[in-house]
C-alpha positions in Angstrom: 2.5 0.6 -8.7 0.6 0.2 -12.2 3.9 -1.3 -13.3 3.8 -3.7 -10.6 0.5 -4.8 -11.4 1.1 -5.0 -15.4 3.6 -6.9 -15.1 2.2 -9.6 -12.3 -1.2 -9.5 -15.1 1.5 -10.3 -17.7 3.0 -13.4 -15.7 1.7 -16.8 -16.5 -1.6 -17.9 -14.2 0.6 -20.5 -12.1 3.4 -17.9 -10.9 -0.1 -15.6 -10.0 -1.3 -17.7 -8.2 2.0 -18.3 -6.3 2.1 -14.3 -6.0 -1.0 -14.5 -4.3 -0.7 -17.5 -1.8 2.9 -15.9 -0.5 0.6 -12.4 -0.1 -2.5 -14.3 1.3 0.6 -16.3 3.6 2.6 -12.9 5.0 -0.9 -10.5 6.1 -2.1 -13.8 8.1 1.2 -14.3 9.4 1.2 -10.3 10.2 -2.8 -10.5 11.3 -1.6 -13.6 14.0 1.7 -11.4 15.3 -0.6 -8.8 16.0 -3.5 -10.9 17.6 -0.8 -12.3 20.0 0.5 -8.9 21.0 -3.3 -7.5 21.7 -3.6 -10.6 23.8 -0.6 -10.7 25.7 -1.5 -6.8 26.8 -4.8 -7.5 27.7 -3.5 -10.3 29.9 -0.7 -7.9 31.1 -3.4 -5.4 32.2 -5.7 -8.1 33.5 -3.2 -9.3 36.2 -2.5 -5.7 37.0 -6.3 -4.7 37.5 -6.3 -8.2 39.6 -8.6 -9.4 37.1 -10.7 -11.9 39.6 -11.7 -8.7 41.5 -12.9 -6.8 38.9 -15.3 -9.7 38.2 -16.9 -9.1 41.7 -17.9 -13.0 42.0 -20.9 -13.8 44.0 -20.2 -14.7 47.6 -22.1 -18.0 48.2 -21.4 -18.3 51.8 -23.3 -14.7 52.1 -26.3 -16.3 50.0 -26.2 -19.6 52.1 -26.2 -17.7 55.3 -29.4 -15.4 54.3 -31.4 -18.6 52.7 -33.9 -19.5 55.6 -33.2 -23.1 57.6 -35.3 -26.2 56.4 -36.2 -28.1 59.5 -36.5 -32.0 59.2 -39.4 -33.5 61.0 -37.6 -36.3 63.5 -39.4 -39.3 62.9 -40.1 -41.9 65.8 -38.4 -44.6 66.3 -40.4 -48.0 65.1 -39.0 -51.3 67.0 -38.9 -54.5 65.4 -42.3 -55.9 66.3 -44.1 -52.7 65.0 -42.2 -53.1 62.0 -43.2 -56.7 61.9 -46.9 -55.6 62.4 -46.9 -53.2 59.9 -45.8 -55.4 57.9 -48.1 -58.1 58.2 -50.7 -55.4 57.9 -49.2 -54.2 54.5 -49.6 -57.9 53.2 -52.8 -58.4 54.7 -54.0 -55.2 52.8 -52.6 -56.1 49.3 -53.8 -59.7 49.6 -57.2 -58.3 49.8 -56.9 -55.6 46.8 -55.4 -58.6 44.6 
């Protein structure tokens, strides 16, 4: 091994450096191989272990069901001459602020 590494130290600085890029090139090449093998077993197991499941998502239509009912007031129906009349009366009122 000391051999190895006498002789790379002996080596001009440009084939160095090429030494090291093709070393810094093959451990991510090897680090990525093995990231996409952990991933494709963790996906393996998760469609085994039904991974949606396992999540226990909240059931909204159970939360919906216990949330207590809102009741609109009904408002009465206004014909057109009460609208008209309140109406005039609105003008009346903010020609007499103004």
């Amino acid at each position: 091994m000391r051999n190895i590494l006498k002789k790379i130290q002996g080596q001009p600085e440009k084939v160095r450096k090429i030494i090291l890029w093709i070393i810094i090139v093959v451990l991510g090449f090897a680090f990525f191989l093995a990231w996409v093998q952990g991933l494709k077993q963790r996906l393996r197991e998760a469609r085994e272990e039904r991974f949606f499941e396992q999540l226990k998502p909240p059931r909204f239509e159970e939360q919906l069901r216990s949330l207590p009912k809102i009741e609109i007031p009904e408002f009465p129906e206004i014909s057109e001459e009460e609208l008209k009349k309140l109406e005039e009366e609105i003008k009346k009122e903010t020609e007499q602020t103004e």
